[in-house]
Kinemage of the C-alpha trace (Angstrom):
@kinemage 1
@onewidth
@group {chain A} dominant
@subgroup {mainchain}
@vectorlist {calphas} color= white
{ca unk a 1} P 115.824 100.052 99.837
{ca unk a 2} L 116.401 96.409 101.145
{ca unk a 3} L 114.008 93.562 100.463
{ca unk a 4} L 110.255 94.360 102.105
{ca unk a 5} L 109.647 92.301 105.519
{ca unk a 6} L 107.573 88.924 105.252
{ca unk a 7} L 103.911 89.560 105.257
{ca unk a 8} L 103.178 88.238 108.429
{ca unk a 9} L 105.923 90.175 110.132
{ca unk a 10} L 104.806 93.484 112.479
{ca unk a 11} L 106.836 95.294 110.374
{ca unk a 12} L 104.949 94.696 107.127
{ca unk a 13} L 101.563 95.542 109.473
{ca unk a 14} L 103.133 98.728 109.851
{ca unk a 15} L 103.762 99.647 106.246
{ca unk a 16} L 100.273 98.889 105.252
{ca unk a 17} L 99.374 100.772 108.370
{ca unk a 18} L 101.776 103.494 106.817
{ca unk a 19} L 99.756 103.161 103.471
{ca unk a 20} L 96.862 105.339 105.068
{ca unk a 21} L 98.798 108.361 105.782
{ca unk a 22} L 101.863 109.692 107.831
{ca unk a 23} L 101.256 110.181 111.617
{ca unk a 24} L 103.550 109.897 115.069
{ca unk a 25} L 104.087 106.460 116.786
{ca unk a 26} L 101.304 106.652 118.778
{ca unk a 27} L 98.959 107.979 116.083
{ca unk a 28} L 99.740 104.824 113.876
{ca unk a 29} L 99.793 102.352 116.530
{ca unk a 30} L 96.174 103.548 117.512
{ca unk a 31} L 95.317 103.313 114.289
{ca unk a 32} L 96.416 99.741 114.331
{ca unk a 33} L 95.023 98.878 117.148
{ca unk a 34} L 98.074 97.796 118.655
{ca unk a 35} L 98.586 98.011 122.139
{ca unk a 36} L 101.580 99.373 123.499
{ca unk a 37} L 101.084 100.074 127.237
{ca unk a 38} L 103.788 97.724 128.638
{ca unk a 39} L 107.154 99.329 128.351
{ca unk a 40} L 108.419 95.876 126.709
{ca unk a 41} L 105.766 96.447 123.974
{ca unk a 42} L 106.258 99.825 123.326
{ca unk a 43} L 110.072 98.957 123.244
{ca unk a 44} L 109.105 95.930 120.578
{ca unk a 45} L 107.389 98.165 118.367
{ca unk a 46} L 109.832 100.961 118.249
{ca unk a 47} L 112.402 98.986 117.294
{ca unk a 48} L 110.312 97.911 114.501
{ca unk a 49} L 109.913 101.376 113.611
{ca unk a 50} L 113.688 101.563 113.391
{ca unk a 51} L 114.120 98.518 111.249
{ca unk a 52} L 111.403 100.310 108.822
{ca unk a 53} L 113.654 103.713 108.925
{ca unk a 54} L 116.912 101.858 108.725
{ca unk a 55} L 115.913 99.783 105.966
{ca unk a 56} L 115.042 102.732 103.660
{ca unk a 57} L 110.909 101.769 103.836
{ca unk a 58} L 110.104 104.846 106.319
{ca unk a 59} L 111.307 108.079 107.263
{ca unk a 60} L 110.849 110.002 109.729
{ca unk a 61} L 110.780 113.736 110.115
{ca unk a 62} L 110.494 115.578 113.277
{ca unk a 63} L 107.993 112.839 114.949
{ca unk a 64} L 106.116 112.153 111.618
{ca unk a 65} L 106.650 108.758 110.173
{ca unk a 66} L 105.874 108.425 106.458
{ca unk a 67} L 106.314 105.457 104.107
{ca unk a 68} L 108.976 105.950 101.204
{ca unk a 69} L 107.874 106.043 97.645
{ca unk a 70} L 109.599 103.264 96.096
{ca unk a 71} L 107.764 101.208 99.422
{ca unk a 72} L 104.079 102.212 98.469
{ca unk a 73} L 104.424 102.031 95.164
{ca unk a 74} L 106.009 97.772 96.067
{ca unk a 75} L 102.510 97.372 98.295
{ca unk a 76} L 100.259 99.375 96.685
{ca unk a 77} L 100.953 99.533 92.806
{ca unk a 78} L 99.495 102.858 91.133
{ca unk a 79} L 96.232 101.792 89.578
{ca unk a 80} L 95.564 102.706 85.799
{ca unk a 81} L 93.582 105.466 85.024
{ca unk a 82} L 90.122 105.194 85.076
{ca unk a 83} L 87.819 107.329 83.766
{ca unk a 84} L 86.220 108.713 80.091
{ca unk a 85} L 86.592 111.538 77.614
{ca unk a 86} L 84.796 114.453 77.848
{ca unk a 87} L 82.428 115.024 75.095
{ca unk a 88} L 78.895 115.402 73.739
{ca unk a 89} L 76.549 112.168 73.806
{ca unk a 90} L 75.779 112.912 70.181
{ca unk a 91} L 77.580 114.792 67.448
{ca unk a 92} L 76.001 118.421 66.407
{ca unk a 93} L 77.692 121.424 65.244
{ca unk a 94} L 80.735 121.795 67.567
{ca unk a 95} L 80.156 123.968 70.266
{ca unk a 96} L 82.911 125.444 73.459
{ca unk a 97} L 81.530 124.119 76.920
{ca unk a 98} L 83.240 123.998 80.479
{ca unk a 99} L 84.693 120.600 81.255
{ca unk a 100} L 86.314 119.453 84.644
{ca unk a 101} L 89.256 116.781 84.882
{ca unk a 102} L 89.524 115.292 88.211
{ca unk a 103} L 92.026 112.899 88.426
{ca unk a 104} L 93.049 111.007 91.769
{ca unk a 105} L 96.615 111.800 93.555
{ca unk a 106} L 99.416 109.365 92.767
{ca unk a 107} L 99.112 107.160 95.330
{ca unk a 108} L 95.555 107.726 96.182
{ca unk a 109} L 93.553 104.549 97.360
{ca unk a 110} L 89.889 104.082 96.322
């Protein structure tokens, strides 16, 4: 993976953009809000979408574009686990009761 782009770039807009999930090229750039009806600005941004491939940040498969691991885990660094143990409020005789662990995905914004 080469260096990310500069935060002001249109690439690094699209990796955060990429942050939120995979989609197609039109799915992200809608969820961007980027507009992309000129042929020219279509062209702009899927070249930037090639950069983002080529540079080992994205792949694509099919028409999916995802962001690559090592990427989101550079923008978006796994947060520690939060949470607390399971147990009585006070201290009785022990006793066997149903707990439930639910832990968030790696990766997995708040």
């Amino acid at each position: 993976m080469r260096k990310l782009p500069e935060p002001s770039s249109g690439a690094r807009k699209l990796l955060v953009g990429l942050l939120d999930g995979p989609g197609t090229f039109y799915q992200i750039c809608e969820r961007l809000n980027i507009d992309i009806e000129s042929n020219r600005a279509e062209f702009i941004q899927r070249e930037l979408f090639n950069r983002l491939v080529e540079g080992g940040h994205a792949y694509l498969v099919g028409l999916v574009y995802d962001i690559t691991t090592p990427a989101r885990n550079a923008l978006a660094p796994a947060a520690p686990y939060v949470g607390q143990v399971a147990g009585p409020a006070y201290r009785r005789e022990p006793h066997v009761s149903t707990v439930t662990v639910a832990r968030r995905a790696a990766g997995a914004r708040q």
